[in-house]
C-alpha positions as CSV (number, residue, x, y, z in Angstrom):
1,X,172.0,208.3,66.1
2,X,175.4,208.4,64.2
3,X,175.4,207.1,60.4
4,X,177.4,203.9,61.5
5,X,174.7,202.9,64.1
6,X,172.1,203.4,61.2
7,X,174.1,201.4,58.6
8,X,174.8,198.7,61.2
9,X,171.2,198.7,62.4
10,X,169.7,194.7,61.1
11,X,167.5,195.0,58.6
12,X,164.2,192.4,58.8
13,X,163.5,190.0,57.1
14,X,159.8,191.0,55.5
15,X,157.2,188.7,55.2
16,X,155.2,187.8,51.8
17,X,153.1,190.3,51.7
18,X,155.7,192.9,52.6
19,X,157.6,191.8,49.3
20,X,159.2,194.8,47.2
21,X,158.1,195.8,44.5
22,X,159.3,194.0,41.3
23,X,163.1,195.1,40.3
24,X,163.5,196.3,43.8
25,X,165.9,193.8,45.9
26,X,164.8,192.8,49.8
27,X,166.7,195.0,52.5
28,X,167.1,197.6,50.4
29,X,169.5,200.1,52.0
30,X,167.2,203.6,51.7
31,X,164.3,201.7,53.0
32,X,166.3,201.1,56.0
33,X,167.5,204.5,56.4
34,X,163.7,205.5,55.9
35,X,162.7,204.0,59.0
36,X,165.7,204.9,61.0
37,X,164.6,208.7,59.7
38,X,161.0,208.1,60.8
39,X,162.4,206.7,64.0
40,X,164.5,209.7,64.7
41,X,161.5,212.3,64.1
42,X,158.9,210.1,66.4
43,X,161.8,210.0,69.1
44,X,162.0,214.4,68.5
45,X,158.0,214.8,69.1
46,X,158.6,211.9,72.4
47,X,161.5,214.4,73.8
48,X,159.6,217.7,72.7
49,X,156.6,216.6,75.0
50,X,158.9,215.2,77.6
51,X,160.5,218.2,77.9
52,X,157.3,220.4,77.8
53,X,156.2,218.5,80.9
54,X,159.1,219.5,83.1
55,X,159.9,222.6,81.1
56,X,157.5,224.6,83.2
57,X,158.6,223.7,86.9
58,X,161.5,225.5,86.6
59,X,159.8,228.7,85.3
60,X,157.3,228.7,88.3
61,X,158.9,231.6,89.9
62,X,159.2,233.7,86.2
63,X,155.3,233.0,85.6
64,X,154.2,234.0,88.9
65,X,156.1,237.4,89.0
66,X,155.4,238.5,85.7
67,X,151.7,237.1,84.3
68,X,150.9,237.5,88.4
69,X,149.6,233.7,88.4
70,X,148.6,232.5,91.7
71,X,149.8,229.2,93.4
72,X,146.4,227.6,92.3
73,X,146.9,228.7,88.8
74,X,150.2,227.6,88.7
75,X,149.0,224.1,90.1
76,X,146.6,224.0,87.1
77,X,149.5,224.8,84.7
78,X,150.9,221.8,85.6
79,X,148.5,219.7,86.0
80,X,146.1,220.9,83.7
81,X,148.5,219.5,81.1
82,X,148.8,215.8,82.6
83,X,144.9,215.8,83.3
84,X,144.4,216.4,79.3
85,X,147.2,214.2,78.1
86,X,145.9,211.5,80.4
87,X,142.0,211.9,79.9
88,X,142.7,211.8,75.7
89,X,145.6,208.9,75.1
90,X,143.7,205.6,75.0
91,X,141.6,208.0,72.5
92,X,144.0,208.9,70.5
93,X,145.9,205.5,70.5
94,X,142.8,203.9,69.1
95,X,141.9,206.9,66.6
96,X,145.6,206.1,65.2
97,X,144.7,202.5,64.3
98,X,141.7,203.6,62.8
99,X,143.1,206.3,60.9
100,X,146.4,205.8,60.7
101,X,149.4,206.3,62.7
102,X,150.9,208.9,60.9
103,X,148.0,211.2,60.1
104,X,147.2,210.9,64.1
105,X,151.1,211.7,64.4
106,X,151.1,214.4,61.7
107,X,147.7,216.2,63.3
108,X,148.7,216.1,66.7
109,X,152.3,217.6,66.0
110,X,151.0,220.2,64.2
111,X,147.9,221.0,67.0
112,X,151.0,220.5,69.8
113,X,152.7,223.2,68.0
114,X,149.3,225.4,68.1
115,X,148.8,225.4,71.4
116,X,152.5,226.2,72.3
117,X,152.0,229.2,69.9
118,X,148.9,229.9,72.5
119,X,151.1,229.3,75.6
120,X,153.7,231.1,74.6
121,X,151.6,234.4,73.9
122,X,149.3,233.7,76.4
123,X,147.7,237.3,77.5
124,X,146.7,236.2,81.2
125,X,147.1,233.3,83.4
126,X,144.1,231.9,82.7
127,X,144.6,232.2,78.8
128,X,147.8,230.2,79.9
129,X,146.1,227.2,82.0
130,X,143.4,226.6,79.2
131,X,146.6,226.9,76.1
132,X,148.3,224.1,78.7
133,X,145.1,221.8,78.7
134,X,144.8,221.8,74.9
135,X,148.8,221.2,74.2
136,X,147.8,218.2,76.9
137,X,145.3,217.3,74.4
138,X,147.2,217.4,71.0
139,X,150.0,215.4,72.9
140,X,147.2,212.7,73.7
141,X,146.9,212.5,69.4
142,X,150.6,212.2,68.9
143,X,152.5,210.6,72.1
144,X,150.4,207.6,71.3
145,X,151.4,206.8,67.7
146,X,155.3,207.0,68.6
147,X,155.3,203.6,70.3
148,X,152.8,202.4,67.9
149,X,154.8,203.2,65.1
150,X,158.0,202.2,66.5
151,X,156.5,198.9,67.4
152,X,154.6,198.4,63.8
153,X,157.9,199.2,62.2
154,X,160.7,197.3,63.3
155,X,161.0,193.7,64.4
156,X,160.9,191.5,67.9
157,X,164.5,191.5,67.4
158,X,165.3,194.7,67.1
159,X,162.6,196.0,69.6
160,X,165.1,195.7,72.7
161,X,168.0,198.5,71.0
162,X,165.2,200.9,69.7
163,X,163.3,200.9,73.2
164,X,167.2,201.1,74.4
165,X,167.0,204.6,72.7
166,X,163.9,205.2,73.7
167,X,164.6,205.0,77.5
168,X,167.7,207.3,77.3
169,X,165.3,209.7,75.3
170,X,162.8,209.9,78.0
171,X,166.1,210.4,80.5
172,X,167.4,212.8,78.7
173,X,163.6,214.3,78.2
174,X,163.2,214.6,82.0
175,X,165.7,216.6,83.1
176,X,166.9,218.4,80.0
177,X,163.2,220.2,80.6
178,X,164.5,222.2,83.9
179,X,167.3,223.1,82.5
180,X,166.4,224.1,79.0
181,X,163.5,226.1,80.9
182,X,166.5,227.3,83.1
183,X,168.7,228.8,80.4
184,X,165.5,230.2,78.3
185,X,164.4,232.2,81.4
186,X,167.9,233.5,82.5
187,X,168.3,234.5,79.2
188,X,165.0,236.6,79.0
189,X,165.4,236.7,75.5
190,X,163.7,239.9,73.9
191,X,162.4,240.6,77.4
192,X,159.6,237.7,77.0
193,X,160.8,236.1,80.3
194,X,159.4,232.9,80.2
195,X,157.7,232.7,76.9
196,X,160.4,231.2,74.9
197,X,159.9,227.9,77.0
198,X,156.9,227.3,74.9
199,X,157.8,229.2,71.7
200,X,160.7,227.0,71.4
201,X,158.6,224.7,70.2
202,X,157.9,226.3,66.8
203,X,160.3,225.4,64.7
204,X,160.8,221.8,66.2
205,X,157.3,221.2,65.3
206,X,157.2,222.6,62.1
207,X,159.9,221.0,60.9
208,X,158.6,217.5,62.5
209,X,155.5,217.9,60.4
210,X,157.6,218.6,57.1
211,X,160.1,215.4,57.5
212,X,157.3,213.3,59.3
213,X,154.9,214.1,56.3
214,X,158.3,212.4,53.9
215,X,159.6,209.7,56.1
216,X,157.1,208.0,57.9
217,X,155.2,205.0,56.7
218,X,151.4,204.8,57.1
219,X,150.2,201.9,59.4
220,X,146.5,201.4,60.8
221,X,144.8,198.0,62.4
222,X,144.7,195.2,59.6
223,X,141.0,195.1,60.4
224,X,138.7,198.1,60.4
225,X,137.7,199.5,63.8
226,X,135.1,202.1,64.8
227,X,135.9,204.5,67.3
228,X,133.9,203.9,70.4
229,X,132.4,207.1,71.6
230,X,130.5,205.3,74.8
231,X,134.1,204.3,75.4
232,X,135.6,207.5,75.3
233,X,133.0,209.5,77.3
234,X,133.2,207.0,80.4
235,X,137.0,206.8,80.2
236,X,137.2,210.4,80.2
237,X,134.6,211.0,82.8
238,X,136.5,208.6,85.0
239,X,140.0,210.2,84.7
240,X,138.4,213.6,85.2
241,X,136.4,212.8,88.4
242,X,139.4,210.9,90.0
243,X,142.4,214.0,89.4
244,X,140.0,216.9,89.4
245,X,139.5,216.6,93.2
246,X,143.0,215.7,93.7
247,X,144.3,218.5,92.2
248,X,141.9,221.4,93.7
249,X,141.5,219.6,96.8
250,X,144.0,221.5,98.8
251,X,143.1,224.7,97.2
252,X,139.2,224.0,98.2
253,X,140.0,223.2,101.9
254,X,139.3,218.7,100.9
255,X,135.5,219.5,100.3
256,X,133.0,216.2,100.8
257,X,132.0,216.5,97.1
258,X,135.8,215.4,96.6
259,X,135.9,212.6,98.0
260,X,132.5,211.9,96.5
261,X,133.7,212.1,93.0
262,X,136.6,210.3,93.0
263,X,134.0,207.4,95.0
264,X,132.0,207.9,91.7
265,X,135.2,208.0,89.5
266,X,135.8,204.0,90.7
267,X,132.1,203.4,89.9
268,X,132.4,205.0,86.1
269,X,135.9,202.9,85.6
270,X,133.9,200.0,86.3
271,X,131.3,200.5,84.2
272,X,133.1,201.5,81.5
273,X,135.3,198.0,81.8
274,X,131.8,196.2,81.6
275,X,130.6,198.1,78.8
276,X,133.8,197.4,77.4
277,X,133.8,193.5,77.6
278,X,130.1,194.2,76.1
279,X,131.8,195.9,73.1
280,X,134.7,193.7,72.2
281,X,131.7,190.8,72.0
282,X,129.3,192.7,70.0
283,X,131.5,194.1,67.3
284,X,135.2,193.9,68.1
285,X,135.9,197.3,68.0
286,X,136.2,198.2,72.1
287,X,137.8,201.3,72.9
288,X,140.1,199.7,75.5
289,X,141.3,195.9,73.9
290,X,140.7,194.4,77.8
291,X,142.3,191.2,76.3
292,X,145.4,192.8,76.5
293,X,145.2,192.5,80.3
294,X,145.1,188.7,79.8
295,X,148.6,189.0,78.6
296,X,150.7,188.5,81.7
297,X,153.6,190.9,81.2
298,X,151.1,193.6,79.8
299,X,149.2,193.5,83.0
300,X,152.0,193.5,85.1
301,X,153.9,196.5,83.4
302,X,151.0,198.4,83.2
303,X,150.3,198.1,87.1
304,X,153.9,199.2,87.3
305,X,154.2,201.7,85.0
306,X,151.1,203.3,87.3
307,X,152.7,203.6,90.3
308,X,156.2,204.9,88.7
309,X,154.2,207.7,87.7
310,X,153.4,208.8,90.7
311,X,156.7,208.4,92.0
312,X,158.0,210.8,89.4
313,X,154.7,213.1,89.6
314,X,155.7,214.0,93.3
315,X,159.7,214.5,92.8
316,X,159.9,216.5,89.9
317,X,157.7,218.9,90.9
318,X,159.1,219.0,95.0
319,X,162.4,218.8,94.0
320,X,162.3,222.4,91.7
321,X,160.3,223.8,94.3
322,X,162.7,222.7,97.4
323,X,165.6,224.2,95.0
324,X,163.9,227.9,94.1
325,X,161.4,228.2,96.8
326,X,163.3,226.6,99.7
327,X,166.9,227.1,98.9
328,X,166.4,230.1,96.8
329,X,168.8,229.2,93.7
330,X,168.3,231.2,90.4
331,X,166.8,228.7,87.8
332,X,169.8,228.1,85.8
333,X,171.5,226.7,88.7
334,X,168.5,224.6,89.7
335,X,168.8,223.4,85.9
336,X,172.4,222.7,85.8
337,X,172.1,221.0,89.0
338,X,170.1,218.0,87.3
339,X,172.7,217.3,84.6
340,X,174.4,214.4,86.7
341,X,170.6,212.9,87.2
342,X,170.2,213.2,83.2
343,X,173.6,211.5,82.3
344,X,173.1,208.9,84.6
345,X,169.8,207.9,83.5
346,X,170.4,207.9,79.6
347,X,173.7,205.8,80.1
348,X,171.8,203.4,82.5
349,X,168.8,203.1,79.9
350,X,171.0,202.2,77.0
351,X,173.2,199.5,79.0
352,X,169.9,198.0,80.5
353,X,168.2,197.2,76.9
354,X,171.2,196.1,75.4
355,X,173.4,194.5,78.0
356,X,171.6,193.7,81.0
357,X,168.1,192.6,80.7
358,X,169.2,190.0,77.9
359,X,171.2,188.5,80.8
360,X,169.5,188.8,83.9
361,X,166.1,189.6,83.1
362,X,163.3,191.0,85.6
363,X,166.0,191.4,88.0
364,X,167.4,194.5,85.9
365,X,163.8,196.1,86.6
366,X,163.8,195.6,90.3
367,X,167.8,196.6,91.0
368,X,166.6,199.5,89.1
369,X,163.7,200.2,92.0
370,X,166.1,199.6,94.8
371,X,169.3,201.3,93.5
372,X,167.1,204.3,92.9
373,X,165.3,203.9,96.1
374,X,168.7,204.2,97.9
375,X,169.4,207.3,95.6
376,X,166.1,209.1,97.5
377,X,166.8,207.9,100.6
378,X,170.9,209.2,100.3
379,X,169.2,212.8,99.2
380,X,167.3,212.4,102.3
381,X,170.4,212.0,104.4
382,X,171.9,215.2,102.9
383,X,169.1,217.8,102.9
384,X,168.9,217.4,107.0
385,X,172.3,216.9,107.5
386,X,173.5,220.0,105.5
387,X,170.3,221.8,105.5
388,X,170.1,225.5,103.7
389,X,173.9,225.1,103.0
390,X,173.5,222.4,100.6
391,X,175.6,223.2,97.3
392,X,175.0,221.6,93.8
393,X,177.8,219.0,94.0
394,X,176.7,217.3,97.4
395,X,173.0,216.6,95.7
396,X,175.5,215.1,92.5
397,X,175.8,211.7,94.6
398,X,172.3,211.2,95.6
399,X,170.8,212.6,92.2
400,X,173.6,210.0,90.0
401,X,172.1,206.9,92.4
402,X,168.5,207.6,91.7
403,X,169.4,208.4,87.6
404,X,171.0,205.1,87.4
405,X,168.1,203.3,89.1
406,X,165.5,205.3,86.7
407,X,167.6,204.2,83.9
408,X,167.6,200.5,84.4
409,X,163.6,201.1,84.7
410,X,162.5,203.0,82.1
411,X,163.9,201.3,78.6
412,X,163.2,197.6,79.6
413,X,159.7,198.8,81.4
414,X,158.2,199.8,78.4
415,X,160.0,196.6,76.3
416,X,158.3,194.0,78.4
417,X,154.9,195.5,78.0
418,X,155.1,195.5,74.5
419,X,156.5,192.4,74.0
420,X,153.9,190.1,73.5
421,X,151.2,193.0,72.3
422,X,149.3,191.6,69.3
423,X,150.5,194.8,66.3
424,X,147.2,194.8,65.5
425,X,146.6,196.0,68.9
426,X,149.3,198.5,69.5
427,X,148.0,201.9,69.3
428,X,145.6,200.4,71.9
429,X,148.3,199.3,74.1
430,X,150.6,202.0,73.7
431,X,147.7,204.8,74.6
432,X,147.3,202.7,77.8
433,X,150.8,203.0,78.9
434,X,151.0,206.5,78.4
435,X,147.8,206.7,80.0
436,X,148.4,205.1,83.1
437,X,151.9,206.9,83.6
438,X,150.1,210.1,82.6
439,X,147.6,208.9,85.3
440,X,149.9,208.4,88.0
441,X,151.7,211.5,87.1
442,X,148.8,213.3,87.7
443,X,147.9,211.6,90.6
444,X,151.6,212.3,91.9
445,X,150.6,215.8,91.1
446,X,147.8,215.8,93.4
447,X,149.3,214.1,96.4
448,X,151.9,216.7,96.4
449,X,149.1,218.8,98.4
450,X,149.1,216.3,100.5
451,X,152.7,215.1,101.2
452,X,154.7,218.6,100.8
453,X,152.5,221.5,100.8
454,X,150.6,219.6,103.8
455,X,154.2,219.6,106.0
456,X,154.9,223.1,104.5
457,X,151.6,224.6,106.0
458,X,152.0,223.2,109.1
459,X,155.6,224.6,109.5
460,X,154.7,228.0,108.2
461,X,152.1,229.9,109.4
462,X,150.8,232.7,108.2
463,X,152.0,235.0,111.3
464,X,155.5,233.6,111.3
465,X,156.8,233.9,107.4
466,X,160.0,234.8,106.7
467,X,162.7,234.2,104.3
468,X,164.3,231.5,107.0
469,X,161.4,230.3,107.9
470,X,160.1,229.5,104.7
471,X,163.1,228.0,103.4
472,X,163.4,225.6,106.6
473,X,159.4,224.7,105.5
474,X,160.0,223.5,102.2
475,X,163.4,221.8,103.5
476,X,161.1,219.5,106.1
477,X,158.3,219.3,103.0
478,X,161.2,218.1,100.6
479,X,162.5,215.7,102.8
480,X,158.5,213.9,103.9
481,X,157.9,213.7,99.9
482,X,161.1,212.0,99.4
483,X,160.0,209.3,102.7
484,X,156.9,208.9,100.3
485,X,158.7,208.7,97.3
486,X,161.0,205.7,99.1
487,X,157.9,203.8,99.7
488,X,156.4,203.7,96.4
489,X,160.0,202.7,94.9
490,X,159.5,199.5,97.1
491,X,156.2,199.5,96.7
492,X,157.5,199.2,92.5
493,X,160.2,196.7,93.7
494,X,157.2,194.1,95.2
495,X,155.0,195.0,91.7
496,X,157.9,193.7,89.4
497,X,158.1,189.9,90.9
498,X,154.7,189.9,88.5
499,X,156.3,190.6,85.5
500,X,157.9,187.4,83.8
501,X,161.5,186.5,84.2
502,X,162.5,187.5,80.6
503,X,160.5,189.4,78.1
504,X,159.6,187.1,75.1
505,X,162.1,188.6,72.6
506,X,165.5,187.8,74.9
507,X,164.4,184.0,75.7
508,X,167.3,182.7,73.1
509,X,165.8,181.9,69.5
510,X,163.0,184.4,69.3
511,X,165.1,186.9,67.3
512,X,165.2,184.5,64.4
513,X,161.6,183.7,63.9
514,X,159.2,186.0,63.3
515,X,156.2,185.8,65.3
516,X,152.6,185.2,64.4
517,X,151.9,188.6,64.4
518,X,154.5,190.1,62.6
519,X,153.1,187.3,59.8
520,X,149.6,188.8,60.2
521,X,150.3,192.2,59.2
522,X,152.9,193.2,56.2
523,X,156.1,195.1,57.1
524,X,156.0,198.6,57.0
525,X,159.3,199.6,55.5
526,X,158.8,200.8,51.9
């Protein structure tokens, strides 16, 4: 953010018990660059762990030929990651109103950073899978506390152009992975092949615990909470027994016990929803605030944001494979290969927050799912019709199209969600929407067994591999996930007629008077 957009940035108007101190004037100027710092820093950790997500696709290839990982192992690299992050948000959103936001932040930058240490000079793949499942962990801690602190800090009215940033963050997050991970491995810098995707981490997080330690305000819930362990253990258990099978499944041959488990997995999430309605009535202090869900645009978002994860889940993850494995491009062109995508959907996100959703509303939201429908389908179109010969620029249209549509999703998505969230109640919420788009990530993860390696095996077997027909296997498995990937995009498209028609903060008026909860709870800029 340029010093302009910070000075020009509104500055609230605090409420009575966020008065300055005596000889200090309201609005004063460093307080507002304060939180614009603090802002900045939470958005660095967001786009570290967005990239860390995608980093590794790209390095597949690199981490198989020189740690000798096997497919499985890779699979848990991946995976292993989401299953952690997904299993440990809610957690770690509730443990950050407890405790604070920023001690949660602070601890779980500095335990990301750890692990990456541990990934980075990992000794053997499977010192590698169990380093990735505790950075998924310390991301559960810190993730969380970004939204919470964004939406504890800054006013309704200003919500709509910091979630703008946030969106093109996560854009640029997504695809700026792949190709960071693209250059680091080319470069094979002091012969570490691809270590320095994790090690690059280092000094981001180090100095993110240095200026977060300085800049960001403390915020917890206004009321004191306990954290539910009862909650915790059956939310956990739940996660684990529904993505466990689906990510060994394939591996295992789709054992019984599988399907079993993720049976059971329904019967846990139940419980633990009646336990929780139990809890909230006994002492207010519920892991999970299932109130929330009585907040119409909360619901809806979060059913959405569920099954965009998925969506994502299975492309990101295809789509490096169909580029190394299948078309056998070095990863720096793979990498370079998703700029257009990454443009489109950071220019997209910011004009969606700021110019479009204040005008036309839901309908934004559901262009988006079409628009980047059509972008899948167009890529579709060009894999078969060009095949093996595909170059770079031809996957430019397509990949454009489907950035523009992610981009008019993303940045308003997570906006209307929040919008009507109690603050006392936002590390709740915002560990739930990181958990269900972890969850359908994951889950995206695990039906990509299913919906490419599933076509892939059946094209190839074992007697018949070679280098063309291998790459004419993962073409045909590229071209089924995208048909899936289509159908969850309208599947997303029929979802969004349940979110409401404007999210509380654009209806006209709302930006000038603060809402009962921002009069709850005193303003956090010092």
């Amino acid at each position: 953010m340029t010093s302009a957009e910070t000075k020009a940035a509104p500055v609230p108007h605090p409420s009575p018990a966020a008065q300055p101190a005596a000889g200090e004037p309201a609005g004063e100027p460093a307080g507002d660059r304060r939180r614009w710092f603090a802002l900045a820093i939470v958005m660095t950790a967001a786009f570290m762990d967005l990239v860390d997500v995608t980093i590794v696709n790209i390095a597949i290839p690199s981490i198989q030929r020189e740690a000798g990982a096997t497919f499985s192992q890779i699979q848990w690299i991946t995976a292993g990651y989401a299953l952690a992050f997904a299993a440990g948000l809610i957690t770690g959103g509730r443990l950050g109103d407890i405790h604070g936001r920023k001690r949660l932040f602070l601890i779980g930058i500095g335990g990301f950073t750890l692990a990456s240490a541990l990934c980075g000079f990992a000794a053997n793949p499977e010192m590698l899978v169990a380093s990735r499942i505790l950075q998924g962990a310390m991301a559960a801690l810190m993730v969380p506390q970004v939204l919470s602190i964004v939406h504890a800090t800054f006013p309704a009215h200003e919500r709509g152009k910091v979630f703008g940033l946030f969106g093109a963050v996560v854009g640029l997050g997504a695809v700026t992975g792949p190709l960071l991970g693209a250059l680091l491995t080319e470069w094979n810098l002091f012969g570490l092949e691809w270590r320095p995707i994790f090690l690059i981490n280092l000094p981001v997080g180090i100095a993110g615990l240095i200026l977060g330690s300085r800049f960001i305000t403390e915020s917890k819930a206004p009321r004191a909470l306990k954290l539910d362990l009862v909650g915790v253990l059956l939310v956990t258990l739940g996660l684990l027994m529904l993505l466990y099978p689906l990510t060994r499944g394939r591996e295992l041959g789709w054992p019984t016990w599988g399907y079993v488990m993720m049976a059971g997995a329904l019967v846990v999430l139940g419980a633990l929803v009646t336990y929780e309605k139990r809890k909230g009535t006994r002492d207010g202090s519920p892991l999970i605030e299932l109130s929330l869900f009585k907040v119409k645009s909360f619901a809806a978002g979060i059913a959405v944001q569920t099954v965009f994860g998925v969506a994502l889940g299975i492309f990101f993850l295809v789509w490096t494979m169909y580029m190394q494995f299948g078309l056998g491009w070095r990863p720096l062109k793979a990498g370079l290969t998703g700029i257009p995508f990454s443009i489109a959907v950071s220019t997209a996100a910011g004009m969606s927050v700021q110019k479009l959703v204040p005008r036309f509303g839901r309908k934004v939201l559901q262009a988006g799912a079409l628009v980047m429908a059509l972008g899948v389908l167009i890529y579709i179109w060009e894999a078969n019709r060009y095949g093996l010969s595909i170059a770079p620029w031809q996957m430019a249209l397509p990949l454009v199209v489907m950035g523009v549509g992610m981009g008019l999703i993303v940045a308003p998505l997570t906006d209307a969600i929040l919008s009507e969230v109690p603050r006392e109640h936002a590390g709740s919420a915002s560990g739930l929407i990181n958990t269900v788009q972890q969850m359908g990530n994951a889950l995206g993860l695990g039906l990509v067994s299913v919906v490419f390696f599933g076509v892939v095996d059946d094209r190839l077997p074992e007697a018949a591999r070679t280098p063309q027909t291998v790459a004419a296997a993962y073409g045909d498995g590229f071209q089924h996930a995208l048909g899936w990937v289509a159908a969850v995009l309208g599947a997303i498209f029929l979802l969004m007629f349940a979110l409401p028609g404007r999210p509380a903060q654009h209806v006209e008026g709302a930006a000038e008077e603060p809402t009962r909860t921002e009069e709850k709870e005193p303003a956090l800029v010092s």
